[in-house]
C-alpha positions as CSV (number, residue, x, y, z in Angstrom):
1,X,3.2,17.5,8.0
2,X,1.6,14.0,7.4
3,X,3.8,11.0,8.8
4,X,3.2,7.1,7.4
5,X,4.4,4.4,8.8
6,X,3.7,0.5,7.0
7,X,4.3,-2.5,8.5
8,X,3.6,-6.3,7.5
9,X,6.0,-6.9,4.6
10,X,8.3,-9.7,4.6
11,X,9.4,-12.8,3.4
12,X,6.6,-15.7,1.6
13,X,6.1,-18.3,-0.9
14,X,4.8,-17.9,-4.3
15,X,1.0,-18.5,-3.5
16,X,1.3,-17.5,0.2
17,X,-0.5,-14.1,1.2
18,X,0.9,-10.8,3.5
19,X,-1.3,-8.3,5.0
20,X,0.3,-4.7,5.0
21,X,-0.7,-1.8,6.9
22,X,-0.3,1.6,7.0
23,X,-1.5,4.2,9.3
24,X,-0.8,8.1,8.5
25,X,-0.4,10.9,11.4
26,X,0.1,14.6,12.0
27,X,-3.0,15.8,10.5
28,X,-6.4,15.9,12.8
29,X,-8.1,15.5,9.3
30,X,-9.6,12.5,7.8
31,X,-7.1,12.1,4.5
32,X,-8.9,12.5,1.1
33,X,-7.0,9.7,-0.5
34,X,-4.3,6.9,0.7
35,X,-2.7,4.4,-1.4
36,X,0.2,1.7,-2.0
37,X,2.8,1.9,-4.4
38,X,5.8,-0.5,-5.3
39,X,9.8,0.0,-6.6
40,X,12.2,-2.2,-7.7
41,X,15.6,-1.3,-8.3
42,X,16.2,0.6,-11.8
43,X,12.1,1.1,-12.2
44,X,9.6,3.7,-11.3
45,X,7.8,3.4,-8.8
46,X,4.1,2.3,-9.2
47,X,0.6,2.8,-8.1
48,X,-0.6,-1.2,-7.1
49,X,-4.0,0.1,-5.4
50,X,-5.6,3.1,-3.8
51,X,-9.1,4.6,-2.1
52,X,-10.5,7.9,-3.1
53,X,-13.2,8.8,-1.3
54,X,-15.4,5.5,-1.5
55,X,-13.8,4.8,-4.5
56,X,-11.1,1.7,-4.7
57,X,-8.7,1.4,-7.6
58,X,-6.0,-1.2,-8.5
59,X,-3.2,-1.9,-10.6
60,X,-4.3,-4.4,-13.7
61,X,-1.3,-6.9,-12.4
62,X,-3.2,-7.2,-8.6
63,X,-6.7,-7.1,-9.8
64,X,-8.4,-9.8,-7.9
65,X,-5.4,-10.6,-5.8
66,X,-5.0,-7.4,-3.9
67,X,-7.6,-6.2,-1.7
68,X,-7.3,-2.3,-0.6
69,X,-9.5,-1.6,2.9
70,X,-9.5,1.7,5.1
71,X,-10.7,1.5,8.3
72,X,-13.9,3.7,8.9
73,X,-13.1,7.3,9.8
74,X,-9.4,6.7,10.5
75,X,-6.5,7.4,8.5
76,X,-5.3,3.9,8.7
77,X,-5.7,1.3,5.6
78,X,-4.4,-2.6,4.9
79,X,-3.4,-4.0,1.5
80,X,-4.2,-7.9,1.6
81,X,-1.9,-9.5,-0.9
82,X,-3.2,-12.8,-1.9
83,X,-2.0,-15.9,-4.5
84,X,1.3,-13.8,-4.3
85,X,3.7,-14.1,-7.5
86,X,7.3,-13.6,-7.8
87,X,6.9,-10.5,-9.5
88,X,5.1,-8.6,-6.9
89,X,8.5,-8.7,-5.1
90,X,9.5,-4.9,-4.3
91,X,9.7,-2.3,-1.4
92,X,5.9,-1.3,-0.9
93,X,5.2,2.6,0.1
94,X,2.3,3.9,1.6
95,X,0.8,7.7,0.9
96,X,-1.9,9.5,1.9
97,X,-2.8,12.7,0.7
98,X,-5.4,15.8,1.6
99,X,-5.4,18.8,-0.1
100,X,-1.9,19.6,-1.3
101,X,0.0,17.8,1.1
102,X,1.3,14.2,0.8
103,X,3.1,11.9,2.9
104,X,5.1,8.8,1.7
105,X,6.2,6.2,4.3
106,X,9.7,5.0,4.6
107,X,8.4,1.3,2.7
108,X,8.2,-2.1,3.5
109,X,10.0,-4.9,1.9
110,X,7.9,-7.9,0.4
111,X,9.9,-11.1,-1.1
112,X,8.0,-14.0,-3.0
113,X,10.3,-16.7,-3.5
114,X,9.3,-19.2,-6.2
């Protein structure tokens, strides 16, 4: 069973920047795929930016403010969160994925005041 654990959220100022990270365990395997996601109360949650393979991907809202990086050959990645925006406030999840089995990490919560 994979296991993820974030860490990094908290509370900043709208333009202030927070580095998450997220490292996933229980599998001796490099994962095929990890990403972030974000919920707010009363809405689904959302993909905000993920890596496939060599391949990064990102929400339209965090283009050019979010940065996804994995560290080489482990199954840890960071989400820098620049020029932050009141609207990215939410409880940020990390998963990582191989095969058929996921993981989803218990989330961190990020505040932007205004």
């Amino acid at each position: 069973q994979i296991q993820v654990a974030e860490s990094g959220g908290g509370l900043v100022q709208s333009g202030g920047s927070l580095r998450l990270s997220c490292t996933a365990s229980g599998t001796r395997f490099i994962l095929s795929a990890m990403s972030w996601h974000r919920q707010v109360p009363g809405k689904e949650r959302e993909l905000v930016a993920g890596i496939v393979g060599g391949r990064r991907m990102y929400a339209d809202s965090v283009k050019g403010r979010f940065t996804i990086s994995r560290e080489n050959n482990k199954n840890t990645v960071h989400l820098q969160m620049d020029n932050l925006r009141p609207e990215d406030t939410a409880v940020y999840y990390c998963r990582g994925v191989i095969g058929s089995n996921d993981g989803w990490g218990q989330g961190t919560q990020v505040t932007v005041s205004s």
